[in-house]
C-alpha positions in Angstrom: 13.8 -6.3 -11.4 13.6 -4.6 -15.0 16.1 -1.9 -15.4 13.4 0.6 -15.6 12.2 -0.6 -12.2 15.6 0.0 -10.8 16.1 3.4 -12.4 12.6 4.5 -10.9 13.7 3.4 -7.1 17.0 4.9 -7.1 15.5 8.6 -8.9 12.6 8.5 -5.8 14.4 7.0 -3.1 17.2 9.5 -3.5 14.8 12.4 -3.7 13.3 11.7 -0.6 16.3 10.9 1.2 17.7 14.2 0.3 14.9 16.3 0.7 12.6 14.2 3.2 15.1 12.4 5.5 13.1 9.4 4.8 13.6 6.8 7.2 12.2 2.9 7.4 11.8 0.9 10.1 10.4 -2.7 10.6 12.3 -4.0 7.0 12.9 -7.7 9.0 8.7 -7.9 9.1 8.2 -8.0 5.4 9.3 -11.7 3.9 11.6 -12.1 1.3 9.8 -14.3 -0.7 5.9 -15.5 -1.4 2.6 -13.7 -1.9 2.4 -11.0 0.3 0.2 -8.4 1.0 1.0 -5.0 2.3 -1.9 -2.5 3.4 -1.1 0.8 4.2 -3.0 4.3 5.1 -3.5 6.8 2.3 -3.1 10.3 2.9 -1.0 11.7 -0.1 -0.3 11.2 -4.0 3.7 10.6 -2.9 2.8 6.9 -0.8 2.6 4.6 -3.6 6.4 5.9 -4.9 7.2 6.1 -1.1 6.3 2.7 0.0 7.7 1.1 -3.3 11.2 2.1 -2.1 10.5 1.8 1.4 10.2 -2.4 0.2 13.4 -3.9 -1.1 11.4 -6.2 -3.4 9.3 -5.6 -6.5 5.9 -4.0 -5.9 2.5 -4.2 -7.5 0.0 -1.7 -6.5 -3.8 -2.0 -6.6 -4.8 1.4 -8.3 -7.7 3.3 -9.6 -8.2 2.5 -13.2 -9.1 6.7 -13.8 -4.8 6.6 -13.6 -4.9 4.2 -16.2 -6.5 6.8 -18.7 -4.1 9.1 -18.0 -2.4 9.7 -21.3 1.4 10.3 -19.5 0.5 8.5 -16.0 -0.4 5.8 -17.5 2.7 4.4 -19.1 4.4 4.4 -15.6 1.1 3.0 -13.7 0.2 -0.2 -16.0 3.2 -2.3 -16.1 3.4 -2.3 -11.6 -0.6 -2.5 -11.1 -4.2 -3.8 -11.0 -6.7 -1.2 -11.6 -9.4 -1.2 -9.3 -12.9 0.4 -9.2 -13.7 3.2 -6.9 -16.6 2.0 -4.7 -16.6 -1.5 -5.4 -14.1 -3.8 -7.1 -15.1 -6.2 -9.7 -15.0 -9.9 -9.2 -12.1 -10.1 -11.5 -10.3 -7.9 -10.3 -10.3 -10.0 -6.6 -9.1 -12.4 -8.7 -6.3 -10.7 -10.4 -5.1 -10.0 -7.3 -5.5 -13.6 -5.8 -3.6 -14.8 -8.9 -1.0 -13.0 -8.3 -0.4 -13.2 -4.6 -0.4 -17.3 -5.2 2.4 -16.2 -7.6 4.4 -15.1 -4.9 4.0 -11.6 -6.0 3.7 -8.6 -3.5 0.9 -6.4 -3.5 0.0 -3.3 -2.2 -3.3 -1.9 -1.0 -4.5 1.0 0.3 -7.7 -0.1 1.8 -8.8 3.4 2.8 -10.0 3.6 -0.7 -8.9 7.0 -1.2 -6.8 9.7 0.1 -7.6 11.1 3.7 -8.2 15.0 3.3 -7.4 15.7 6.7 -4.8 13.0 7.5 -7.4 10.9 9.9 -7.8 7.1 8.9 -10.8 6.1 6.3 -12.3 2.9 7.4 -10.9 0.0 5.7 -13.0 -1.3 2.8 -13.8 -5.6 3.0 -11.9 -6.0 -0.4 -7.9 -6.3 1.8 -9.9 -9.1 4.4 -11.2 -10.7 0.8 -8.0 -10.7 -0.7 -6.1 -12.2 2.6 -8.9 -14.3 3.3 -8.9 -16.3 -0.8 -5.4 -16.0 -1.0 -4.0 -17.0 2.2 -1.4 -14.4 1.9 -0.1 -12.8 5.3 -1.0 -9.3 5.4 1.7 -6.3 6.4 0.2 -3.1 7.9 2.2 0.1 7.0 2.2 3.3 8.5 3.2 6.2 6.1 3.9 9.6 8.0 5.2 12.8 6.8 3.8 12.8 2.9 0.4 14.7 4.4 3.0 17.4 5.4 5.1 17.1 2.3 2.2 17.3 -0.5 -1.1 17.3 1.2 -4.2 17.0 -0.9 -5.2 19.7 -3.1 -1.3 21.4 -2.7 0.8 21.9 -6.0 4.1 22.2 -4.3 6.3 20.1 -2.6 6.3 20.9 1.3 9.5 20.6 3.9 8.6 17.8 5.7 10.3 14.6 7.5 9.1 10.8 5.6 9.1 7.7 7.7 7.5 4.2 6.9 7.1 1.9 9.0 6.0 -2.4 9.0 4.4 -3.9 11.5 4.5 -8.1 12.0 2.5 -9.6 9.6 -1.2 -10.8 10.1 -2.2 -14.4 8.8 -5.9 -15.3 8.6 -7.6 -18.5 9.5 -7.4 -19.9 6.8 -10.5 -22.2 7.7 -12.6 -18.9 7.3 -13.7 -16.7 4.4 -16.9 -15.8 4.7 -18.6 -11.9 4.4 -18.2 -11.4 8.2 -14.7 -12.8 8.4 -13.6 -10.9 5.7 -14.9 -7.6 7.5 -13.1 -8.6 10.8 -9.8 -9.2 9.1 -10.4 -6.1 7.6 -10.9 -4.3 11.0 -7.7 -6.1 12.6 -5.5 -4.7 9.7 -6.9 -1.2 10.0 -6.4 -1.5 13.8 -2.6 -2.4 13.2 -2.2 0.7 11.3 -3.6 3.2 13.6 -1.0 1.3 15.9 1.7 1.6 14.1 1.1 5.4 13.6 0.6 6.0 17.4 4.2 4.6 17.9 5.6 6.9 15.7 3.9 9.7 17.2 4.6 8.6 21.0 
């Protein structure tokens, strides 16, 4: 990892250990090594630094290219992601992302597409069942809980609020498969081991 990379995890993860009590569970499910995939609910601008430190390897996000025009935000975004489309990602951008997984780089996606205003779970979009289905990477879910409490959409201050993230086993496709309609049911199995994940840490 770069020393910038370094410097960024240890500034966020200590600032949400102090001040969030962030806790992760389910480290052993993520591999050490290889193209991964990790896909993971959206509720808050704080998950993409959350979920970086809640992995212990280097991360590459899938992100909105609008960040990438950010004058400021855009410095820190480019050099750990793929912009992406709103809507409906480009070919090349699949492709990007198949690239890299075949690597051996981790990625991470939030298939929701967006931020949940109210904390519920956005259907998954196809493009994570594409991406797992071309690349033949395994696929993580992640529950993130606490960040709609701690900066919920539309707030401008930082909320008291308790972080937790948490993997599930990882989800390898057929690789014999990749059609439209097998691409939409890994898609629905991911999103399904998400809302699973989030029940057990609300049981």
């Amino acid at each position: 990892m770069s020393h910038f990379y370094q410097l960024f995890r240890i500034i966020i993860y200590s600032f949400v250990k102090v001040f969030y009590r962030f806790e992760v569970i389910g480290h052993e499910n993520v591999p050490d090594k290889g193209g991964v995939i990790v896909a993971a609910n959206h509720v808050s601008y704080l998950d993409p630094p959350v979920i970086g430190v809640a992995l212990k390897r280097r991360v590459t996000y899938m992100a909105m290219e609008g960040l990438f025009k950010i004058p400021i935000l855009k410095t820190f975004v480019r050099p750990f992601s793929i912009p992406v489309k709103l809507g409906r990602p480009q070919p090349s951008t699949i492709k990007e992302a198949v690239k890299r997984l075949r690597q051996g780089e981790l990625i991470v996606i939030f298939p929701e597409g967006g931020r949940s205003a109210d904390g519920s779970m956005l259907d998954f979009k196809r493009g994570v069942g594409m991406i797992a289905a071309l690349s033949m990477a395994p696929v993580v879910p992640a529950c993130i809980d606490g960040t709609e409490k701690a900066l919920p959409v539309g707030a401008r201050f930082f909320r008291p609020a308790k972080i937790k993230v948490i993997f599930g086993k990882p989800i390898v496709a057929d690789h014999e498969e990749t059609d439209k309609h097998f691409q939409e049911r890994i898609s629905r199995d991911i999103m399904e081991a998400v809302k699973n994940l989030k029940f057990m840490l609300h049981k």
